[in-house]
N, C-alpha and C positions, 0 to 999 in steps of 0.2 A: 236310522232311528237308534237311541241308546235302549239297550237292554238293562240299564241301571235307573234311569230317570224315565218319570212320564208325566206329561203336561195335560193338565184335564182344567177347563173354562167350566168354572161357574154363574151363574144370574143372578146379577143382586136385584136390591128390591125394586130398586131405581131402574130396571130394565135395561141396564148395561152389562156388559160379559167379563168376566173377570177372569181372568188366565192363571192356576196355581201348577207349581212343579212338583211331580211326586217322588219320592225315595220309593223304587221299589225293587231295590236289586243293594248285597251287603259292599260296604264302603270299605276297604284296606288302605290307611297312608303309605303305607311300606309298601303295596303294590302301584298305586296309583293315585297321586298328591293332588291333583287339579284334572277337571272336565272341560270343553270348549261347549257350547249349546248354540245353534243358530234360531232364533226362534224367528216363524216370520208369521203375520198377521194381514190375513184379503178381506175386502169389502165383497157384496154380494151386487154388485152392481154387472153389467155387462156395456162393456168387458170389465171384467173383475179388476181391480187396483188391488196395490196388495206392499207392505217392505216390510224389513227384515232387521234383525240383530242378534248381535252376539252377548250369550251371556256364559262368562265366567264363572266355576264353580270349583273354591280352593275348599280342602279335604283338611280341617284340625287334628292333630295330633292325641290319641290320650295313650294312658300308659298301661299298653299291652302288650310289653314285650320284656324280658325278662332280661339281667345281663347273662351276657356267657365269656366263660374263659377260654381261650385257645386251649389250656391244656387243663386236663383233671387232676394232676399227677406233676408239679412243677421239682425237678431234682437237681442239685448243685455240689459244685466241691469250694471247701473254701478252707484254706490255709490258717494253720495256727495262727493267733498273736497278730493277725492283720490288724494294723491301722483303722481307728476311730473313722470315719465316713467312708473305707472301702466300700465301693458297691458289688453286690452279691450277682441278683439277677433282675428281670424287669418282670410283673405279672402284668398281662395285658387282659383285659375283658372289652367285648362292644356290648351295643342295645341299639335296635334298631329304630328306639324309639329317637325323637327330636327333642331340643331345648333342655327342659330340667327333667324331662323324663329320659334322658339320653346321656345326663350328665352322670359320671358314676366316680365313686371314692371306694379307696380298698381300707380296708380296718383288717386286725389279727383275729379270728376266729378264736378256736380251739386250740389256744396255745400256752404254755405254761411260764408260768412269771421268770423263770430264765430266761424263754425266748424273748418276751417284751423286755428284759433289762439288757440284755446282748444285744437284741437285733432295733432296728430303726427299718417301719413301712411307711414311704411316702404318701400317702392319702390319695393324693392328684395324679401324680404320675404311675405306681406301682413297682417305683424302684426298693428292693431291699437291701439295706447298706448295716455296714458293720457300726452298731453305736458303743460297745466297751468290748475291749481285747478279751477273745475266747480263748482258754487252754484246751487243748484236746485229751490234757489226761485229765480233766475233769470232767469235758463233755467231749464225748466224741462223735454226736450225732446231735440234729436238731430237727423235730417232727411237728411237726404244725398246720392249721387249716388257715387262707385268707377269704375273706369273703368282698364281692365285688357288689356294691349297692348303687343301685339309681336314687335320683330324685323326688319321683315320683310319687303323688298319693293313690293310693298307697305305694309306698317304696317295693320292688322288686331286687331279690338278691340270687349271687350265685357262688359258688365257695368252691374252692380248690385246695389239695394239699400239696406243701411245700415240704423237703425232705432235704435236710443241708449234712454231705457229711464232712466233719472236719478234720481237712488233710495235715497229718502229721510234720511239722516241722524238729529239724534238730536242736532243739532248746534245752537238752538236758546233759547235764553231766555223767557220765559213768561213777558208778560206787566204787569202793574197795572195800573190802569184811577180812581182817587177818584174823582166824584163830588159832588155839591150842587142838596139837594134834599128839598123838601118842604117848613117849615119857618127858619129851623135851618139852620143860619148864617154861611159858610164856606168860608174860605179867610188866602189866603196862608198856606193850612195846615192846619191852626187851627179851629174847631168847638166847639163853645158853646152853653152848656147844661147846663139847669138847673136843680137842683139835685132832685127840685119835679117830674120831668117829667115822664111821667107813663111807665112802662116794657114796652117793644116789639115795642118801638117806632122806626120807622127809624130814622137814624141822616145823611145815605150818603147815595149814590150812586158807587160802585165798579163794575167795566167793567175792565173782563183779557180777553185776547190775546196771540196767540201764532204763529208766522211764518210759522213752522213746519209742516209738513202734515202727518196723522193718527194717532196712538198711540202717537206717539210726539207730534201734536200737540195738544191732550186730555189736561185740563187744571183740578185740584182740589185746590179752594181756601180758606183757610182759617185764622181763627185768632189765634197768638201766647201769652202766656202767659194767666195768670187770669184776666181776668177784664173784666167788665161785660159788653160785647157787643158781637155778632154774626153776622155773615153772613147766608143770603138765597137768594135761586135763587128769579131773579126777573121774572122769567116767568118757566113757565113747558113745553113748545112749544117741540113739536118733530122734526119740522125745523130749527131750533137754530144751526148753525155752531160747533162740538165740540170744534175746535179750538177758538172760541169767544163768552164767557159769561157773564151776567150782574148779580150784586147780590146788595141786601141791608143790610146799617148796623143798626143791631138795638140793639137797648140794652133788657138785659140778665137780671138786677138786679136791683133794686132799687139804687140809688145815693146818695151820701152822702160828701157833701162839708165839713164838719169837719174831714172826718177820710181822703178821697182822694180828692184832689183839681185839681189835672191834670192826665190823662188817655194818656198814647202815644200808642194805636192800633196799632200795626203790622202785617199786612196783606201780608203771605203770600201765593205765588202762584207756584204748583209743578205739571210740566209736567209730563205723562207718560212714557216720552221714557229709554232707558236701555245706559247708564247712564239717568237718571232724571236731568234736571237742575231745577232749582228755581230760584225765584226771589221776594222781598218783596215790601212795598212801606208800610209807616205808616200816621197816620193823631192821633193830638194832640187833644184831648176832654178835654176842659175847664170846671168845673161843677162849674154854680151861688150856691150864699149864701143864708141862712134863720136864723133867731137867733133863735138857739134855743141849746145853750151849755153856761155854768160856765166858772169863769175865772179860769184857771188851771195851778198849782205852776208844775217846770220841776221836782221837786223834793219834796217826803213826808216829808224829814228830809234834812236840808241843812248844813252843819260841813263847820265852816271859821276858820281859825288861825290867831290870833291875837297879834302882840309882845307887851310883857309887859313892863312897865314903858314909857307908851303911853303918847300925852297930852290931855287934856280933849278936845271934840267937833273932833275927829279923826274919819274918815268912817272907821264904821269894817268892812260891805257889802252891798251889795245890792241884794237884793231880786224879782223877775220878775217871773210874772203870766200871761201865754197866754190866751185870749179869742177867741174861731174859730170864732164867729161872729164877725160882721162888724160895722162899724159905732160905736153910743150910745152903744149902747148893748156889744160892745168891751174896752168902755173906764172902767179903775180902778184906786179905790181908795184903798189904805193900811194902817192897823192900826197892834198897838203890842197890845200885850196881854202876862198875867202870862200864862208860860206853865203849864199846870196840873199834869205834873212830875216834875215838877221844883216851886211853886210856893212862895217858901223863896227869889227867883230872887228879888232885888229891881228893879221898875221900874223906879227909878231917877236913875240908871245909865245908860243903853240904850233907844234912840228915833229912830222915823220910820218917812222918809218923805212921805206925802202921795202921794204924786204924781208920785216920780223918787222909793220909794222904796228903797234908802239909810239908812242903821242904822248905829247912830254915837253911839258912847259911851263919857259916862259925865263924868269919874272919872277916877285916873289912878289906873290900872290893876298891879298887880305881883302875879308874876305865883308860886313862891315859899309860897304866902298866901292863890291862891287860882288857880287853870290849867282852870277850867270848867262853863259856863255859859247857861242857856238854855230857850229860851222864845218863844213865837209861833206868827209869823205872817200872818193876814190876807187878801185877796185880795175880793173886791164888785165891780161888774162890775154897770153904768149906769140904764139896763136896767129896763121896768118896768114888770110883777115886777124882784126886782135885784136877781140878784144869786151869789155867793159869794165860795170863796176855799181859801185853807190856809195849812200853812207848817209851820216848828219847823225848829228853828235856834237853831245851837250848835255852841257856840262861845268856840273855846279854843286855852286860853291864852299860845302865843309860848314865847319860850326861849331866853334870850339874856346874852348875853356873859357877865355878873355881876360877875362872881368868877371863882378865878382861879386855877390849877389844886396841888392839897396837897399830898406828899408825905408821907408815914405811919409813915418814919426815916429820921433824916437829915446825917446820915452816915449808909451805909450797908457793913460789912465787910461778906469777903467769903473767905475760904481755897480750893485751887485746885491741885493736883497733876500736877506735870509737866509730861512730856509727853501724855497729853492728846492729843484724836485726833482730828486736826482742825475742826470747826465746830462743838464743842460739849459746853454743854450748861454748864456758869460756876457760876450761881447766878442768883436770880431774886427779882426783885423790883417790888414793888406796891405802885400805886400813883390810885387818884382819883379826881373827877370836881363833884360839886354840882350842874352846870348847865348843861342842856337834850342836846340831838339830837346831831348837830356838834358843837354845845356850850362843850360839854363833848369828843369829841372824839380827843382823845390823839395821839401828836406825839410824841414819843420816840427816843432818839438821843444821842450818846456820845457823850462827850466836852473832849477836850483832857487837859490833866493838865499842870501842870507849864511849863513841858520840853516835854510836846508834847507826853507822853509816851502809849497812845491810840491811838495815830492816824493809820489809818489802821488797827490796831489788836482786837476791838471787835468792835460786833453789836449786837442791841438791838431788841428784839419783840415786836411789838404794843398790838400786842392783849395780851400777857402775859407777858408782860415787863422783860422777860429770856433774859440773855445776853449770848452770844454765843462769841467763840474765832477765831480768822481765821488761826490765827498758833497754834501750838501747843508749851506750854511753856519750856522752857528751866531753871532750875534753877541756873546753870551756868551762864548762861546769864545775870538772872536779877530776883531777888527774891520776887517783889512785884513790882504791880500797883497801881496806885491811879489815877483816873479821877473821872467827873462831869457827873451825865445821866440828862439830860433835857429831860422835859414834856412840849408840848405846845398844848392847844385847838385847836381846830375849827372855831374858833369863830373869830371876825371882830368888833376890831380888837384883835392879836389874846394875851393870857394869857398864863403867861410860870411860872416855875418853876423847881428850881435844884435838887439834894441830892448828898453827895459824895459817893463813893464807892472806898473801899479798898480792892485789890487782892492779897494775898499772895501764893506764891509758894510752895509746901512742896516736898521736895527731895527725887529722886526715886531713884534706884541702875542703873542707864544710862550710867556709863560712867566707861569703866573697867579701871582699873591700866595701868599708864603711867611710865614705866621705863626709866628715864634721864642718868642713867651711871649703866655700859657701853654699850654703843653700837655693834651689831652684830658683827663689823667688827672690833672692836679694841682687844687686848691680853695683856695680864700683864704675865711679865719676871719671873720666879719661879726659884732663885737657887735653886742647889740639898741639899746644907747644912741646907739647911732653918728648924728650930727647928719645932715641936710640936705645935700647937697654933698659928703660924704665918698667922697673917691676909695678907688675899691674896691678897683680895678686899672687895669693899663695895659695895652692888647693892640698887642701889637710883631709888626711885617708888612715885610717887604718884597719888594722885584722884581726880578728882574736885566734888566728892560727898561730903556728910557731915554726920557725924555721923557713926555710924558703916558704911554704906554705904561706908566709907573712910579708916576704920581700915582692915589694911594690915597685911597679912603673906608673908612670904618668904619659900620657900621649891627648893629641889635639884630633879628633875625627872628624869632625864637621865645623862649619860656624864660621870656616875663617876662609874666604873665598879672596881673600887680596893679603891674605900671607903676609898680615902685618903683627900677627904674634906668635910664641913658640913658648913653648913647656920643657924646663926642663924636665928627663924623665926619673930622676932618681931623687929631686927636693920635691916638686911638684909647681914650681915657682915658674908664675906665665910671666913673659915679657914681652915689651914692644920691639919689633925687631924690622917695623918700615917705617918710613916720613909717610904723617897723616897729613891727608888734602880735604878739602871743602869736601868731595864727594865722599867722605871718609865720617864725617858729624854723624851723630846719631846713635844708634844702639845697634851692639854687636851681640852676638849671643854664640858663645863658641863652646862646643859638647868634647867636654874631657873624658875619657875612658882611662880607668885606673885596674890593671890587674894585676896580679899575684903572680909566683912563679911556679906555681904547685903546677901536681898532674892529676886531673885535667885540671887545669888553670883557671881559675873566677874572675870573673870583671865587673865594673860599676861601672855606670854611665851618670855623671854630672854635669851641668850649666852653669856656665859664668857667662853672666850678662854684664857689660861693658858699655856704657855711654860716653860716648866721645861730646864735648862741651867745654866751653871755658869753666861754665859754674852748671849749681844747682837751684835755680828759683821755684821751680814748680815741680816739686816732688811725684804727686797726684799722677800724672799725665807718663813719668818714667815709670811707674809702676802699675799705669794701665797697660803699657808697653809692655814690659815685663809679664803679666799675667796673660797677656795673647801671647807673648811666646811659648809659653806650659801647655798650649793648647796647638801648636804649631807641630808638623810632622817633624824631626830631625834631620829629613832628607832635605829638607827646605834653610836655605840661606838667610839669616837674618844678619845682614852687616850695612854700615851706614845708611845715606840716603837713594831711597832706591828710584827718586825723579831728577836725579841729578843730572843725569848724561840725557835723559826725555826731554828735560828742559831747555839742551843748549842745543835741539832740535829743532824745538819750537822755536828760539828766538829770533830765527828770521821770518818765517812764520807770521811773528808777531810783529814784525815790525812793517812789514806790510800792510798789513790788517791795520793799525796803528796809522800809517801813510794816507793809507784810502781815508780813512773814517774821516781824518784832518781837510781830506781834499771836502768831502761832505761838508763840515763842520762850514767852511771858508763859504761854498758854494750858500746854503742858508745863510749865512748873517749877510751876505750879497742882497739876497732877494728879503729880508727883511727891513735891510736898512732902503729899500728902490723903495718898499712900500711903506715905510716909514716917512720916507721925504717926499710924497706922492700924498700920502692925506696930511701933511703938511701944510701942504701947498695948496689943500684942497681947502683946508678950515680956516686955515690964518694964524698967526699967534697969537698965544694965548696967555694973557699976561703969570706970571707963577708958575710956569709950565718951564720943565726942562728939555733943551732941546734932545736931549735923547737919556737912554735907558742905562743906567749900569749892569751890564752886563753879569759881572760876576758877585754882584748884588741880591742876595734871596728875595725874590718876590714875596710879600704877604697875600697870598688870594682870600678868596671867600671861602669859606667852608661849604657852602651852598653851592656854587659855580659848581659847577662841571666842569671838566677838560674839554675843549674846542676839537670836534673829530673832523678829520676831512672828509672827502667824496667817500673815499671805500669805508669810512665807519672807525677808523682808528681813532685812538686817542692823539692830541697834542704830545709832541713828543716836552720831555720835561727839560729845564736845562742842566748844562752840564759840568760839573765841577773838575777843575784840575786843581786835586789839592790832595793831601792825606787824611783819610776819615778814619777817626774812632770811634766805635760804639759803643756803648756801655749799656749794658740791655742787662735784663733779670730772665734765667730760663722760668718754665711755667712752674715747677718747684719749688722756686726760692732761690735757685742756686746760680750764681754768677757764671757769665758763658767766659769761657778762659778769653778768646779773640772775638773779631769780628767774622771771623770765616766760618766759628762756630753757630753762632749768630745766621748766617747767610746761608751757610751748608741747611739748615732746618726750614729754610722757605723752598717752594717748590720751583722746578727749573732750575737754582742753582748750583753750581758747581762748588766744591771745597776751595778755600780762601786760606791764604799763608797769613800768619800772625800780624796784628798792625804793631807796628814800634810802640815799645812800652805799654802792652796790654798785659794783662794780669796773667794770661796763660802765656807766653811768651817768655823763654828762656833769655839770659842776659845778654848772647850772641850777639842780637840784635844793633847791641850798642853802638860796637863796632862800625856800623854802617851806615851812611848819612844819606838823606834823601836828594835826589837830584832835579828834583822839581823844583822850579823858582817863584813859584805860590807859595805862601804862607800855608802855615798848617791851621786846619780848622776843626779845633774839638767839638765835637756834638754832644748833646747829653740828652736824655730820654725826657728831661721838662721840656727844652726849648720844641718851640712852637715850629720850627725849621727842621729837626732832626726826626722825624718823621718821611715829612718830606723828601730831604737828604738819601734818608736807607730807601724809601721808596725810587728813586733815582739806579739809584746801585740795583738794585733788585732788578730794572726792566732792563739793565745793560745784558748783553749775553755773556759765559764763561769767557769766549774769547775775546774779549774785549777789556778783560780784566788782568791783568800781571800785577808783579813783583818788580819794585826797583831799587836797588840796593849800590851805590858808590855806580862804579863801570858794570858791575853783573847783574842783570837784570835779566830774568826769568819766567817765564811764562808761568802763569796759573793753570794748575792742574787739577782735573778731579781724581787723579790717583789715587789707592788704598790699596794698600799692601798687603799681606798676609798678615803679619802681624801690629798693623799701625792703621787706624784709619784717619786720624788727626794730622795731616799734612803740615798744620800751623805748629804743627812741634818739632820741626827739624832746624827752624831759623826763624829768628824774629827778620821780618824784614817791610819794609812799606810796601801796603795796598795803594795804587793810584789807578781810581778811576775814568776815563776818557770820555 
């Protein structure tokens, strides 16, 4: 049973039982938030029936419970100058109430409008954080109440004091305070002392200070550099603030107005804190005079320079002796005197004023008679009694610009090689000045001559008058120089002189052999009849060297593989010097080398091209020749016909081939004329009808017909002419084909074709040689209705079956091409005959 709850059934009116739950024991959420209840309900029946349930009973929340703070008394340390949002510390408060009666916010109590403008209190959380930079020599503590507030209605609060103190940081500088202490006079800075005044005297008063609280603000004062003065405390009190102490200055040393006249004391003064700051303050110490020093020269020995050819009564210098004392005792008089290393000095030539300390000089000076002068002057001060010091005058005589500068030679000739390399040295001159220093110092300059012929191309050395080139000489060009080298002083104003210089060229081997005729690409016509000795040509060379460098050979190196010419070596003149043969026609190309006799020796290489021919018909074709030669290696042999001796290999060859074909040719017209006189016989005669066919008659066919194939597919073979064929055809350009073989060469399967007699490409050779066929000749021409036909004929024949036939020498056709020729039809006109 709950001792908190009690369940009491009431009777309603209606006679039903009404069950209510009673509160009769006090409620705490904080001790206990929710109840379980079983309640159960029995009938009065027998046996009794009866079920049960559970009833929940949740405990509301109200606000009866107060915040509280962890602590009463919240204490912190917090550092000067900390940063805008430092956090400080956290106040924490609970409430053991729930929801918004448990929700608490911290607000600043009892705090005073310093603390709200320094500090920042989070509301929600109870962090206190730095809101503006605290000084601690303004505030060195901060006391304050927070208070913690619920929700609640009514709200409940609780309040704590916070106690912040603020820890000293070293952010201050140390003072300095120099006062007036006893008789000695101090005013604006400055104190004077006099230099009698006895050790250990005070002269100030120094009072440091420091803002700062404890190790910071500990103060150690002292004095910087050497000079004779100290600080000491001015009291040993053990009540003495450390932050604030008082000292005196006193002097250290004895004083001394002649050696130091001003003291500026640097006083400074260094906290203890971590960093250390410092800070200094000085005070000026003026030390009074006593006489008691000599007048004394800046210098033991005084050296003046003096220009010569002076006029008489001219100031060489002036002479100045300090005395540290004052007044009388500081004033001087100065005399001269013989120096005692010097004393052949006459003294009628220099005076001393006594007063200013000027020495003139009485006479004039040259420095070429004599540089050096030496005499000693004295300084006597006033006082009594006097004291006196002195110093040595060295007067020497400077230079002026009196003489001007003399050349050793008034011409300097020099030999140089040409081709030397720019910038190399090609002669040198020597000049000199009798007058010193920059009276003597030379400028060196080329002057260009008549026509200008230095200008730009040499320069000169001052320090060793070397002339130097900027190009490199050419003796071609120009075999000698001639220019002016000027020398001009230093001096003011200034003294010049000339010399001339002559440059001559000497000749190197630079420039190899220049062959003028012929050129590459030109050829000289060689009939075949041509005698023994016949000059062929002439090859024309020269040098622009001189001397042997210039004396030329001729020689033959290549080109001539059948030793049918020679050069001489010293005209240059090629001649024929074998009997030419057929194998021999053609173009020769034979490479002349022409050198010099210099060291190292130059050479040229040239071509003479040579066409062996009775004539010239067809230009074109030798000068296509010619141009594959330029393009041909040197090592390579271009001399006459190079299918000549191929040919006379072929001709049995050919003539077998030639033999069969006939036996064929004989074997067909057999078997056409059987079957010719066979459907003869078969039809009957026919009136009009010939009894048979001219053979060597062109057929007109149909343009329509076909050719007749046999079993395997072939064509009808065409017939076949034994005769000489020209053709005269247009290449696809425009441009006439020189032969027939040009013509044929351009169809496919064909092999290159030798010229037909009197075609246009076709040298006059030809002429020569008459055909030995006993067939008429049969011109074709590109109308007739046959010459179609005709080249069609020629075209199915194969290469071999094609030659050349000319008188007794007949030749076989070749597809030869040569290195430099691939026109075979240009070595011989000769007749094509077909089979």
């Amino acid at each position: 049973r709950s001792s908190v709850f009690e369940l009491q059934v009431a009777d309603t009116l209606d006679g039903e039982k009404q069950p209510q739950l009673i509160v009769k024991g006090a409620l705490d959420r904080e001790q206990r938030d929710s109840y379980e209840l079983s309640l159960r309900v029995r009938d009065g029946g027998d046996p009794a029936r009866s079920s049960q349930a559970i009833l929940r009973v949740l405990i509301t929340d109200v606000n009866d419970n107060s915040p509280r703070f962890e602590k009463s008394v919240y204490e912190a340390d917090l550092a000067e100058n900390s940063s805008p949002g430092t956090p400080i510390l956290q106040l924490r408060a609970t409430d053991l109430d729930v929801g918004v009666n448990g929700q608490i916010e911290y607000v600043f109590g009892a705090a005073t409008e310093s603390v709200r403008r320094l500090l920042r209190l989070d509301e929600t959380s109870g962090w206190l954080s730095v809101l503006h930079r605290i000084d601690r020599e303004e505030v060195n503590q901060l006391r304050f109440t927070v208070m913690a507030r619920d929700r609640g209605q009514p709200p409940k609060t609780d309040k704590a004091t916070v106690v912040l103190n603020i820890r000293d940081e070293n952010d201050n500088v140390p003072t300095i305070d120099i006062r007036k202490i006893g008789r000695i006079p101090l005013r604006d800075g400055v104190a004077s002392v006099a230099e009698d005044v006895l050790v250990d005297t005070p002269i100030a008063l120094v009072q440091v200070s420091d803002r700062d609280q404890g190790e910071n603000g500990v103060v150690t004062c002292t004095v910087v550099g050497d000079v004779p003065f100290q600080l000491k405390p001015a009291s040993e009190g053990e009540g003495e603030p450390q932050n604030k102490r008082k000292y005196f200055l006193h002097t250290s040393a004895p004083l001394d107005y002649e050696a130091v006249r001003d003291y500026n004391v640097v006083i400074v003064a260094v906290d203890s804190g971590s960093p250390s700051l410092s800070s200094n303050n000085s005070l000026l110490v003026r030390v009074g005079d006593t006489n008691d020093n000599p007048p004394v020269f800046s210098q033991a020995v005084l050296e003046v320079s003096f220009p010569e050819n002076n006029l008489p009564g001219e100031r060489v210098a002036t002479v100045v002796a300090t005395d540290a004392d004052s007044g009388k005792n500081a004033e001087i008089i100065y005399s001269l005197e013989a120096s005692p290393l010097s004393p052949e000095a006459p003294a009628s030539i220099f005076s001393i004023d006594p007063d200013s300390g000027d020495v003139s000089v009485q006479a004039v000076l040259d420095r070429e008679q004599r540089d050096t002068y030496e005499f000693q002057v004295t300084a006597q001060d006033k006082g009594v009694p006097s004291l006196q010091g002195s110093t040595t005058v060295v007067v020497r005589v400077a230079d002026r610009n009196d003489n001007e500068p003399r050349f050793m030679q008034d011409v300097f000739t020099f030999y140089v090689k040409e081709n030397l390399q720019p910038n190399s040295p090609v002669g040198m001159v020597t000049v000199m000045d009798f007058d010193k220093g920059r009276n003597a110092e030379l400028s060196l300059s080329i002057q260009p001559g008549d026509h200008d012929q230095a200008a730009g191309i040499f320069s000169i050395e001052n320090d060793t008058g070397t002339i130097f080139s900027t190009v490199s000489f050419d003796r071609e060009q120009q075999t000698s120089y001639t220019f002016k080298v000027k020398a001009v002083d230093g001096g003011e104003p200034p003294r010049s002189a000339t010399a001339t210089v002559s440059l001559f060229v000497m000749d190197e081997n630079d420039n190899a052999p220049t062959v003028t005729f012929p050129s590459n690409s030109s050829y000289t016509v060689l009939p075949p009849s041509s005698n023994m000795r016949t000059v062929v040509a002439t090859v024309v060379a020269t040098d622009a060297d001189t001397g042997l460098n210039a004396d030329l050979n001729y020689s033959i190196v290549g080109g001539n593989p059948f030793k049918l010419f020679e050069i001489d070596p010293a005209s240059g003149v090629v001649s024929l010097v074998g009997k030419l043969a057929p194998k021999h026609y053609g173009l020769h190309r034979l490479v002349v080398q022409v050198n010099d006799s210099g060291q190292p020796p130059q050479s040229t290489t040239a071509l003479l091209h040579v066409f062996v021919n009775e004539s010239l018909s067809n230009a074109t074709v030798v000068e296509s020749q010619v141009a594959r030669s330029l393009h041909t290696p040197l090592a390579q042999d271009i001399a006459g016909d190079p299918s000549y001796e191929l040919s006379k290999q072929r001709l049995s060859i050919v003539i077998g081939v030639v033999a069969g074909i006939m036996t064929v040719i004989l074997l067909i017209l057999v078997v056409v004329m059987a079957r010719y006189c066979r459907s003869k016989g078969k039809h009957g005669y026919e009136a009009g009808k010939k009894d048979h066919e001219d053979f060597f008659t062109p057929q007109q066919h149909d343009k329509a017909k076909k050719p007749k194939k046999d079993k395997k597919g072939k064509k009808g073979k065409q017939p076949l002419y034994s005769s000489i064929v020209t053709v005269e055809a247009s290449k696809p350009n425009g441009q006439r084909y020189d032969s027939v073989n040009e013509k044929l060469s351009d169809s496919p399967g064909m092999g290159r074709y030798r010229s037909v007699n009197g075609g246009p490409g076709s040298p006059d050779l030809a002429r020569h040689y008459k055909s030995s066929s006993p067939l008429p000749t049969v011109q074709l021409h590109p109308q007739s209705p046959t010459a179609g036909k005709k080249h069609q004929a020629v075209q199915d024949l194969p290469p071999a079956n094609t030659f050349v036939g000319a008188g007794d020498n007949i030749s076989i056709g070749s597809d030869h091409c040569s290195e430099y020729s691939c026109q075979a039809s240009s070595k011989y006109s000769k007749q094509v005959r077909a089979l």
